[in-house]
N, CA, C and O atoms as a GROMACS GRO file, in nm:
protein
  456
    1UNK      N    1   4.094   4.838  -1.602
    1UNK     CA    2   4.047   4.741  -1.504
    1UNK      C    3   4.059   4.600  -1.564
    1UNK      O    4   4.038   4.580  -1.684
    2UNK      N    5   4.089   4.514  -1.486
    2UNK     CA    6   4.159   4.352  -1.490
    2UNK      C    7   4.046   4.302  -1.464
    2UNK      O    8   3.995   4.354  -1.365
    3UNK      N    9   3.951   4.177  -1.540
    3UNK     CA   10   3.863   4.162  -1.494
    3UNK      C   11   3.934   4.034  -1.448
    3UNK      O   12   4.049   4.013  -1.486
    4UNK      N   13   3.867   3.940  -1.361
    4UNK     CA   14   3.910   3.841  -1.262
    4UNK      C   15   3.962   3.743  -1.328
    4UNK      O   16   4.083   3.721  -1.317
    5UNK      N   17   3.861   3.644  -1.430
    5UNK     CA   18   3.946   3.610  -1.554
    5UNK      C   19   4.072   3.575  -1.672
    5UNK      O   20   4.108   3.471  -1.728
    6UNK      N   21   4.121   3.734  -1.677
    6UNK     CA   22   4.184   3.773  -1.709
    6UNK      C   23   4.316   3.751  -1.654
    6UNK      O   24   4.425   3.763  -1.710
    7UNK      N   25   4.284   3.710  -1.520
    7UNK     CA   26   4.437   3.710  -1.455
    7UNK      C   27   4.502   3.578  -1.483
    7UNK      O   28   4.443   3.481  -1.531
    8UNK      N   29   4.611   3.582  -1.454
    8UNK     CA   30   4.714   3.414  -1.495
    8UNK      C   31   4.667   3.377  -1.420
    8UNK      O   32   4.634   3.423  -1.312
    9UNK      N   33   4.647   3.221  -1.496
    9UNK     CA   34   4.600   3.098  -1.408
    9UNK      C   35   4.657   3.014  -1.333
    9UNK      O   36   4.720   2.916  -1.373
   10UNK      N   37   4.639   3.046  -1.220
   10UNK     CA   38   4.695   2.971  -1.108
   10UNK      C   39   4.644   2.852  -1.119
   10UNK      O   40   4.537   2.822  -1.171
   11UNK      N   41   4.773   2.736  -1.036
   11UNK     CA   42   4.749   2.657  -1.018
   11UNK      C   43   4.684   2.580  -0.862
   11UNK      O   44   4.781   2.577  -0.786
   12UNK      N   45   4.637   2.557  -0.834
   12UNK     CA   46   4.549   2.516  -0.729
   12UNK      C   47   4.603   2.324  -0.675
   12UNK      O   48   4.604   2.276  -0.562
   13UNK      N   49   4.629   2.279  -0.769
   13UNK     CA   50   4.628   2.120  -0.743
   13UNK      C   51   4.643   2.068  -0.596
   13UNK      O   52   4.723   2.129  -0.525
   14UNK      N   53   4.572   1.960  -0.540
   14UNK     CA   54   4.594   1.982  -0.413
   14UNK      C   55   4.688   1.803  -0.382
   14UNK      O   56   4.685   1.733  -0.281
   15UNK      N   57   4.772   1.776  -0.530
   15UNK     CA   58   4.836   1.719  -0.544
   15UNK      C   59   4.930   1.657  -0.408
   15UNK      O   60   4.959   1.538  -0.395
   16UNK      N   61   4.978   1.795  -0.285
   16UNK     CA   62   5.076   1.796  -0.198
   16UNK      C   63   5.019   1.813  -0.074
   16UNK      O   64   5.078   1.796   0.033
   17UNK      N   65   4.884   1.853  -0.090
   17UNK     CA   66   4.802   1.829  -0.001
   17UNK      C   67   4.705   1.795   0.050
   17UNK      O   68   4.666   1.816   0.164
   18UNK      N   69   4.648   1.728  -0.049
   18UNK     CA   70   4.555   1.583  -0.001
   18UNK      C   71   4.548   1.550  -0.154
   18UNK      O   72   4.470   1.602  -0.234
   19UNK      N   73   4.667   1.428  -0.188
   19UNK     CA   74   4.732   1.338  -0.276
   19UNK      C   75   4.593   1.264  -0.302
   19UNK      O   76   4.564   1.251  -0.421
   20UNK      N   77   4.506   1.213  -0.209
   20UNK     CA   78   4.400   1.115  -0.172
   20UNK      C   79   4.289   1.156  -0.258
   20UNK      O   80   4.219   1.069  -0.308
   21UNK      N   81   4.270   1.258  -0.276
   21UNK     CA   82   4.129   1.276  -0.307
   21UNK      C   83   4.150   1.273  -0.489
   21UNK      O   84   4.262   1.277  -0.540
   22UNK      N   85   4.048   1.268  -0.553
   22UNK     CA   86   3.995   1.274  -0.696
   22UNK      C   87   3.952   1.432  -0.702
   22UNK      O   88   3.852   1.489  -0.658
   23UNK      N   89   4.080   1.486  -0.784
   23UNK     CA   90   4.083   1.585  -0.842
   23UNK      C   91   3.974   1.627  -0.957
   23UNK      O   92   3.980   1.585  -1.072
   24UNK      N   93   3.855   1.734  -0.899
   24UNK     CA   94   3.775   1.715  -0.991
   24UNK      C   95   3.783   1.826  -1.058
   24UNK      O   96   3.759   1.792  -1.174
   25UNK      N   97   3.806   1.968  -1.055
   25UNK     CA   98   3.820   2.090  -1.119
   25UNK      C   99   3.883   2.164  -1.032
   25UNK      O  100   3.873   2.153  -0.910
   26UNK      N  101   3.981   2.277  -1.122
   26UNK     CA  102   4.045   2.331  -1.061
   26UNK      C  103   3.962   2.516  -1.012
   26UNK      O  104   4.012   2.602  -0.941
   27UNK      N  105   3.864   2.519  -1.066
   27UNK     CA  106   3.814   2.695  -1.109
   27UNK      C  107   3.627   2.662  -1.105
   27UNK      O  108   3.557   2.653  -1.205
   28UNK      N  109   3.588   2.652  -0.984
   28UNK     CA  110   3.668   2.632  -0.837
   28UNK      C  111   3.689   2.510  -0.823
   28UNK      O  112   3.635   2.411  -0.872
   29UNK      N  113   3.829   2.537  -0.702
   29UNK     CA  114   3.861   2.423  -0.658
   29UNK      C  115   3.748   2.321  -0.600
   29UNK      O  116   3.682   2.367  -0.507
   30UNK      N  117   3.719   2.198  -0.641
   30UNK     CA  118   3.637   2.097  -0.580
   30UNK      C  119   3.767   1.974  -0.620
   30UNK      O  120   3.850   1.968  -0.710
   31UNK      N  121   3.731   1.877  -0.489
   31UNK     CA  122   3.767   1.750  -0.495
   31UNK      C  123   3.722   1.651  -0.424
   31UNK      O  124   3.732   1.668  -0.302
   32UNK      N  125   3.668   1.535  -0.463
   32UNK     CA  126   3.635   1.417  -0.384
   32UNK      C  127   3.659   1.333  -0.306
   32UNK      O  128   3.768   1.303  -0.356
   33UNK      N  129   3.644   1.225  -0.171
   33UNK     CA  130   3.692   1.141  -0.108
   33UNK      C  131   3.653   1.039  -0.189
   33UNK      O  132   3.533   1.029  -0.217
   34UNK      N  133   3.742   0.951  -0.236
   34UNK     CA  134   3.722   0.788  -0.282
   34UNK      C  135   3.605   0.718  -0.172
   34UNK      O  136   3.624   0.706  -0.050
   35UNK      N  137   3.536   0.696  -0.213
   35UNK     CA  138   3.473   0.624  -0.077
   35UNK      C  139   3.559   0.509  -0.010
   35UNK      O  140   3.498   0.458   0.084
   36UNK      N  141   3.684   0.454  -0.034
   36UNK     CA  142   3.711   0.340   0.048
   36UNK      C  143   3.790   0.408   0.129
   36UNK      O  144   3.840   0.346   0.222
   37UNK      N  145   3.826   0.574   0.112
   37UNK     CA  146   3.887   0.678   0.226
   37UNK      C  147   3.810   0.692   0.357
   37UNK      O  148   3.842   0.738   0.467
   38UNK      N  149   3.680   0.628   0.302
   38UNK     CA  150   3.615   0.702   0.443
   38UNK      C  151   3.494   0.584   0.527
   38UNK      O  152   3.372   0.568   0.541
   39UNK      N  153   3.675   0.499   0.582
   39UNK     CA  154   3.651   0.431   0.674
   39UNK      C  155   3.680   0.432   0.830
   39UNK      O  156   3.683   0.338   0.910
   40UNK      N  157   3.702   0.575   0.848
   40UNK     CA  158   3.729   0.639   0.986
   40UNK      C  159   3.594   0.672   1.033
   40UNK      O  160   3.509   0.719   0.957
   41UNK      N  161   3.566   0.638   1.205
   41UNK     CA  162   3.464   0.688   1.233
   41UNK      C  163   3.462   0.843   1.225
   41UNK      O  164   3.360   0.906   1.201
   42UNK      N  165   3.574   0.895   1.246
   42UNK     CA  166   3.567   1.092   1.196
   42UNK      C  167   3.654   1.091   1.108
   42UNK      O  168   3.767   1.049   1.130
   43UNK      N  169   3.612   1.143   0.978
   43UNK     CA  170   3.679   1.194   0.871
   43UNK      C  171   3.814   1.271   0.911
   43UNK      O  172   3.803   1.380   0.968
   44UNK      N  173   3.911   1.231   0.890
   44UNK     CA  174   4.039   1.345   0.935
   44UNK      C  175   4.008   1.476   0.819
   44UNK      O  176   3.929   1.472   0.724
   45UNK      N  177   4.076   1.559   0.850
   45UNK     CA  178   4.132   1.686   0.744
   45UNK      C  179   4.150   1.636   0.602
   45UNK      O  180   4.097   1.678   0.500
   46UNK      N  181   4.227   1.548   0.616
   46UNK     CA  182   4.354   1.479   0.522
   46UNK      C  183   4.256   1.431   0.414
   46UNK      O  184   4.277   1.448   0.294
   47UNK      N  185   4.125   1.359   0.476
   47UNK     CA  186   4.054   1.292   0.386
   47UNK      C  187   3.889   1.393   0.361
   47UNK      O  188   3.782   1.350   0.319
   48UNK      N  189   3.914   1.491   0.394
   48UNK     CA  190   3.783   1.596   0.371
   48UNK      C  191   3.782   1.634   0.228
   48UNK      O  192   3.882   1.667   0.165
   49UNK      N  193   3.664   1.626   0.183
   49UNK     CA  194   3.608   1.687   0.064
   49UNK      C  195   3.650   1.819   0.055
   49UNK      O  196   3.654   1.880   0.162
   50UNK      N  197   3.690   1.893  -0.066
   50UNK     CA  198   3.661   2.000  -0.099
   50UNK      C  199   3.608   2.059  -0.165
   50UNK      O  200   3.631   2.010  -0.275
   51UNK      N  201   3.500   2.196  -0.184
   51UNK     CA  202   3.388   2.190  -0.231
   51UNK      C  203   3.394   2.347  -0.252
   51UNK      O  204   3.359   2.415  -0.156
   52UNK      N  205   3.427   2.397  -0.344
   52UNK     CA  206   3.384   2.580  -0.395
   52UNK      C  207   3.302   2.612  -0.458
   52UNK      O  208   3.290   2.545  -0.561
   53UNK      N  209   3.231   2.693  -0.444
   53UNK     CA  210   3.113   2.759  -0.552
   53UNK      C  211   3.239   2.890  -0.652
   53UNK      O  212   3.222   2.898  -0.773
   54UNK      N  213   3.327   2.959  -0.600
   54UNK     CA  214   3.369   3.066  -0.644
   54UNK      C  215   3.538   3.045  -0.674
   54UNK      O  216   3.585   2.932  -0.661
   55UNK      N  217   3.601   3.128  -0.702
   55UNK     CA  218   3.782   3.114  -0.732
   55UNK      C  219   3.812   3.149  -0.579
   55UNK      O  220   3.738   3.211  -0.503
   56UNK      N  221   3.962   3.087  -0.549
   56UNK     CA  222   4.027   3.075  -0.458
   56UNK      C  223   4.107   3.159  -0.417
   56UNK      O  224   4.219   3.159  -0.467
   57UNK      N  225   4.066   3.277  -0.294
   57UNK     CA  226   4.119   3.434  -0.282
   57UNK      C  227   4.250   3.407  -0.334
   57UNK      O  228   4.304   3.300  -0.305
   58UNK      N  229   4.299   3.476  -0.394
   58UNK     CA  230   4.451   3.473  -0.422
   58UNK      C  231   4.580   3.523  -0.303
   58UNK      O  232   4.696   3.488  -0.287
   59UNK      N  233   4.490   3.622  -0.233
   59UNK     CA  234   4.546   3.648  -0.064
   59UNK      C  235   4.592   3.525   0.011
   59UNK      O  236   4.495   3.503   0.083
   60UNK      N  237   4.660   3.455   0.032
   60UNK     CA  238   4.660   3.316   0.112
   60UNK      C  239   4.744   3.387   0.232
   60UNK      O  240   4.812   3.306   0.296
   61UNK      N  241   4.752   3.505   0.269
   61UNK     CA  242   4.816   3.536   0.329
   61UNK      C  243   4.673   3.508   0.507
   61UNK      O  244   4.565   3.563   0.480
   62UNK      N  245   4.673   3.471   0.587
   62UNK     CA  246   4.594   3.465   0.649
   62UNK      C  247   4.596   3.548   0.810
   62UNK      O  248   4.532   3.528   0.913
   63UNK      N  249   4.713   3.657   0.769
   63UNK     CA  250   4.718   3.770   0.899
   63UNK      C  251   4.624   3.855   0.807
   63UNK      O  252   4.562   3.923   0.890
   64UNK      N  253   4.585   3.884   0.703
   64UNK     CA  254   4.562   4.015   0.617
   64UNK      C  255   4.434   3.986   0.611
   64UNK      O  256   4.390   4.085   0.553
   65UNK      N  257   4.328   3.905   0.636
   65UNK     CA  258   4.193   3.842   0.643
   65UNK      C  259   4.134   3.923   0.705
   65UNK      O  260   4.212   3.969   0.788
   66UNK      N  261   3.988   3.992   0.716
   66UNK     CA  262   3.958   4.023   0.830
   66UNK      C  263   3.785   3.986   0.800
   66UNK      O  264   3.746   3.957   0.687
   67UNK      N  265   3.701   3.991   0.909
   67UNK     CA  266   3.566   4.032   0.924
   67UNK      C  267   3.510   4.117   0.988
   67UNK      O  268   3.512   4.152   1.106
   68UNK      N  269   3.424   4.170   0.839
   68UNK     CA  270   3.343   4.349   0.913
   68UNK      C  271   3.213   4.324   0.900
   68UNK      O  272   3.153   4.304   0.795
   69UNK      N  273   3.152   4.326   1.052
   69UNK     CA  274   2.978   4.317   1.081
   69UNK      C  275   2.964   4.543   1.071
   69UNK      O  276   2.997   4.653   1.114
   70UNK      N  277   2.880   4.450   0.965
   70UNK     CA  278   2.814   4.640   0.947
   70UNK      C  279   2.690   4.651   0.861
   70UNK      O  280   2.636   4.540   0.862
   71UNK      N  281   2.622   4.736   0.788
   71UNK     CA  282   2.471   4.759   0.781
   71UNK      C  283   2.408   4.833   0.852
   71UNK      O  284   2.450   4.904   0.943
   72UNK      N  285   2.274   4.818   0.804
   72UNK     CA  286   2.162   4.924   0.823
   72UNK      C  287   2.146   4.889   0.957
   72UNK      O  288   2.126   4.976   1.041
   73UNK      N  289   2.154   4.751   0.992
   73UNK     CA  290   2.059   4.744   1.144
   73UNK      C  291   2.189   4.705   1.262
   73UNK      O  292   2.187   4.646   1.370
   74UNK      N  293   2.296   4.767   1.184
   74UNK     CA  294   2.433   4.725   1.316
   74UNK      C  295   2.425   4.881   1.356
   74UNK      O  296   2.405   4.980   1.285
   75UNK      N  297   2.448   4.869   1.491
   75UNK     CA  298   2.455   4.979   1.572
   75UNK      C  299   2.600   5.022   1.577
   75UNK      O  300   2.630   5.141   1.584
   76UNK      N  301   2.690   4.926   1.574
   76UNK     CA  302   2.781   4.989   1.613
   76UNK      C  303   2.895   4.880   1.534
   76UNK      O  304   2.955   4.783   1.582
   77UNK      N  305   2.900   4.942   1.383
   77UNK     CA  306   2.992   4.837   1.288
   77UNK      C  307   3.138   4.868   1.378
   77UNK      O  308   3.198   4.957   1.439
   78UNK      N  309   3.150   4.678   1.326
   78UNK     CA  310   3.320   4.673   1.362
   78UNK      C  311   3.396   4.546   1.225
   78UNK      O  312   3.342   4.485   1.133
   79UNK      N  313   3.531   4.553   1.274
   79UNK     CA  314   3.608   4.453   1.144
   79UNK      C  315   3.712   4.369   1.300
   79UNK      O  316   3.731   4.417   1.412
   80UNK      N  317   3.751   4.252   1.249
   80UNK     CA  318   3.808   4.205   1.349
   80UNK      C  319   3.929   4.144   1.249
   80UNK      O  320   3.918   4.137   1.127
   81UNK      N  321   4.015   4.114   1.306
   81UNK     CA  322   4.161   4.025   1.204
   81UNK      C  323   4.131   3.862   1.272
   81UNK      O  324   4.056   3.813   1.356
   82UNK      N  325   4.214   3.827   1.199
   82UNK     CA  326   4.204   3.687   1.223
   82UNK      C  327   4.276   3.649   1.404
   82UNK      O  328   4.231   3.563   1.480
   83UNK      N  329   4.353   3.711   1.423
   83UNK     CA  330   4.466   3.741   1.537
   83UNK      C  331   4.319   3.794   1.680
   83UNK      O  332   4.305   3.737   1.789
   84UNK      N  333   4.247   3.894   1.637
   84UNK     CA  334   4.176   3.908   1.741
   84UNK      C  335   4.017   3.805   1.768
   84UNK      O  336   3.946   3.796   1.868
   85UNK      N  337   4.004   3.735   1.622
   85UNK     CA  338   3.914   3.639   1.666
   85UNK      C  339   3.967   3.510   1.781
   85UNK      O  340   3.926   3.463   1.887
   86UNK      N  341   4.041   3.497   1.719
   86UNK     CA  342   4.110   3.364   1.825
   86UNK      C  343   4.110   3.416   1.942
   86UNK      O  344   4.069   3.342   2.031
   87UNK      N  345   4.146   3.526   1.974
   87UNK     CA  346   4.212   3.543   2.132
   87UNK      C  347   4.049   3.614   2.207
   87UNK      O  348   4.018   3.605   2.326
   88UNK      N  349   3.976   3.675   2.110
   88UNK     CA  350   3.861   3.682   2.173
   88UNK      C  351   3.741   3.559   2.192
   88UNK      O  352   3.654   3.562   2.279
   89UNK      N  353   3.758   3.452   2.089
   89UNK     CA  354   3.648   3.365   2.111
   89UNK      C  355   3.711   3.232   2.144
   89UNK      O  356   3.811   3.201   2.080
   90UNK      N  357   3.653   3.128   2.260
   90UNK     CA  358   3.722   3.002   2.293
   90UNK      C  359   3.702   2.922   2.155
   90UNK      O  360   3.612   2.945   2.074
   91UNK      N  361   3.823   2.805   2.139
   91UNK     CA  362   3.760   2.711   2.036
   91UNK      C  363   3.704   2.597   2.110
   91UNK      O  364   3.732   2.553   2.222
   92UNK      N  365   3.593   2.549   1.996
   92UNK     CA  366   3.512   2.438   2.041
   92UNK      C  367   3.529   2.266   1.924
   92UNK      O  368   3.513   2.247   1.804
   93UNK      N  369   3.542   2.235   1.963
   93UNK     CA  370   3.487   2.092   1.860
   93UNK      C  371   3.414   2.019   1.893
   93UNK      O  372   3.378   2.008   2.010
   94UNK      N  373   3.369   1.946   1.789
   94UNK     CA  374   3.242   1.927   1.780
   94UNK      C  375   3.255   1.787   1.669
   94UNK      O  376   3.339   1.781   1.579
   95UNK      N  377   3.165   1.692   1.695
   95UNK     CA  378   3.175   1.585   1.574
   95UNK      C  379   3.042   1.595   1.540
   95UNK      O  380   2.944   1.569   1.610
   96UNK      N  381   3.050   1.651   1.374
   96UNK     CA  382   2.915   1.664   1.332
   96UNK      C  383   2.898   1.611   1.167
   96UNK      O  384   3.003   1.598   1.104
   97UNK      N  385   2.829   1.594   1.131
   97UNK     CA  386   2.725   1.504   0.987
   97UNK      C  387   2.764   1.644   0.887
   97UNK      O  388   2.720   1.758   0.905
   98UNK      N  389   2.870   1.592   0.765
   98UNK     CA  390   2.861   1.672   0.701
   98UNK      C  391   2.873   1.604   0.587
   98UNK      O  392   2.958   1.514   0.579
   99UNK      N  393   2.769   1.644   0.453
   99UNK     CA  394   2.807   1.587   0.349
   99UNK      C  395   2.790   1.666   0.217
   99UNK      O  396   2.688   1.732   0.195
  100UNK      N  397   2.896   1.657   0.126
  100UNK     CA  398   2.853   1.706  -0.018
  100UNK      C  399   2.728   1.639  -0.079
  100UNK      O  400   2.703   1.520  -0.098
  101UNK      N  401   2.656   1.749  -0.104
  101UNK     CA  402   2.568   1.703  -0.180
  101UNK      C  403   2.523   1.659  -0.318
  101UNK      O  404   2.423   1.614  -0.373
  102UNK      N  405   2.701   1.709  -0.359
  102UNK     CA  406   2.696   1.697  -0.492
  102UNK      C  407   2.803   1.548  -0.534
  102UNK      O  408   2.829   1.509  -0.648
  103UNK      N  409   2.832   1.510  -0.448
  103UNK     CA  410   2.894   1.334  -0.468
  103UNK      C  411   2.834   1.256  -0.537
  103UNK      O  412   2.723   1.226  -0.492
  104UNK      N  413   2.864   1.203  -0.642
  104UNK     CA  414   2.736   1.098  -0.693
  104UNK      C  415   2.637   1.127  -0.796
  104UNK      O  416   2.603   1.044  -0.880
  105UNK      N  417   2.589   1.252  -0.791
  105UNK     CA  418   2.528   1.321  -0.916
  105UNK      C  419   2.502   1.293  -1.025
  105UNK      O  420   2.392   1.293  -1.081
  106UNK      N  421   2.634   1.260  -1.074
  106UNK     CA  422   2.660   1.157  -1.223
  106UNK      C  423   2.576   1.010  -1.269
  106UNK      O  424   2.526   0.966  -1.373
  107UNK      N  425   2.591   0.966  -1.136
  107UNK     CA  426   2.519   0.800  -1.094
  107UNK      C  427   2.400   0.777  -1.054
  107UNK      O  428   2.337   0.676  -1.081
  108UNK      N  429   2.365   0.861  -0.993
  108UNK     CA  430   2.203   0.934  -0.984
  108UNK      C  431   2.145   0.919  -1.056
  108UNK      O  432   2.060   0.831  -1.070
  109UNK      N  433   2.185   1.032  -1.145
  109UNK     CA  434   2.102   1.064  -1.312
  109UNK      C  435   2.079   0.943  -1.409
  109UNK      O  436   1.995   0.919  -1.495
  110UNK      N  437   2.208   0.865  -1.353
  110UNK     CA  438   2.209   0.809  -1.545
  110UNK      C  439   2.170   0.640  -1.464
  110UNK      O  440   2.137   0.546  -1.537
  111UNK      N  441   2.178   0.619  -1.297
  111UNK     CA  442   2.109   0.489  -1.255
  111UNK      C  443   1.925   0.477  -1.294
  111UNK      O  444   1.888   0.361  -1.312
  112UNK      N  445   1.849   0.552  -1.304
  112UNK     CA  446   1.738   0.526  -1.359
  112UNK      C  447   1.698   0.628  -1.465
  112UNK      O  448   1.715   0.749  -1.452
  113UNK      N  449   1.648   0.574  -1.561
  113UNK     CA  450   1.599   0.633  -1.716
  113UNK      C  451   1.431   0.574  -1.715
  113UNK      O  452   1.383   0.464  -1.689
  114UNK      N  453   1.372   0.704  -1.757
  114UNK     CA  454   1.228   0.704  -1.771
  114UNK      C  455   1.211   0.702  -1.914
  114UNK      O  456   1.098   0.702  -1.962
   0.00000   0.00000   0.00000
């Protein structure tokens, strides 16, 4: 058994796909918006934070995805693909308040000393 670790290290850089942001670690991927990026009243894609607690499925394949509701208190477990969420649920948007909480952290700490 391969522990997760162990495996070659991929590269992640999001160099080609959002050039913009401040590359902060690769394992997990996190990266920052410059603040002078985020002078749009809605943040595009392009200029969104990225933010992982864990490593980055190595699957990027996104037909092979699925979600399974199951447990003690599901009556009647099911798994759905990515293909039958879309066509079963409408999409919605929405402009909503989202922020890392971990932006700034650094400047926080070390702006006042007791």
């Amino acid at each position: 058994m391969i522990g997760t670790l162990a495996l070659p290290r991929p590269s992640y850089a999001l160099s080609g796909i959002k050039p913009d942001l401040r590359h902060l670690n690769e394992r997990p991927l996190n990266a920052e918006t410059p603040a002078h990026l985020l002078d749009e009243s809605l943040t595009s894609a392009r200029y969104m934070f990225v933010r992982n607690n864990g490593i980055v499925p190595i699957d990027t394949d996104a037909a092979s995805w699925s979600l399974t509701i199951d447990g003690e208190a599901c009556a009647s477990p099911r798994s759905f693909g990515l293909a039958d969420l879309e066509r079963r649920f409408d999409l919605h948007r929405y402009a909503l308040t989202l922020e890392c909480g971990g932006n700034g952290r650094a400047e926080f700490f070390s702006a006042r000393r007791w």
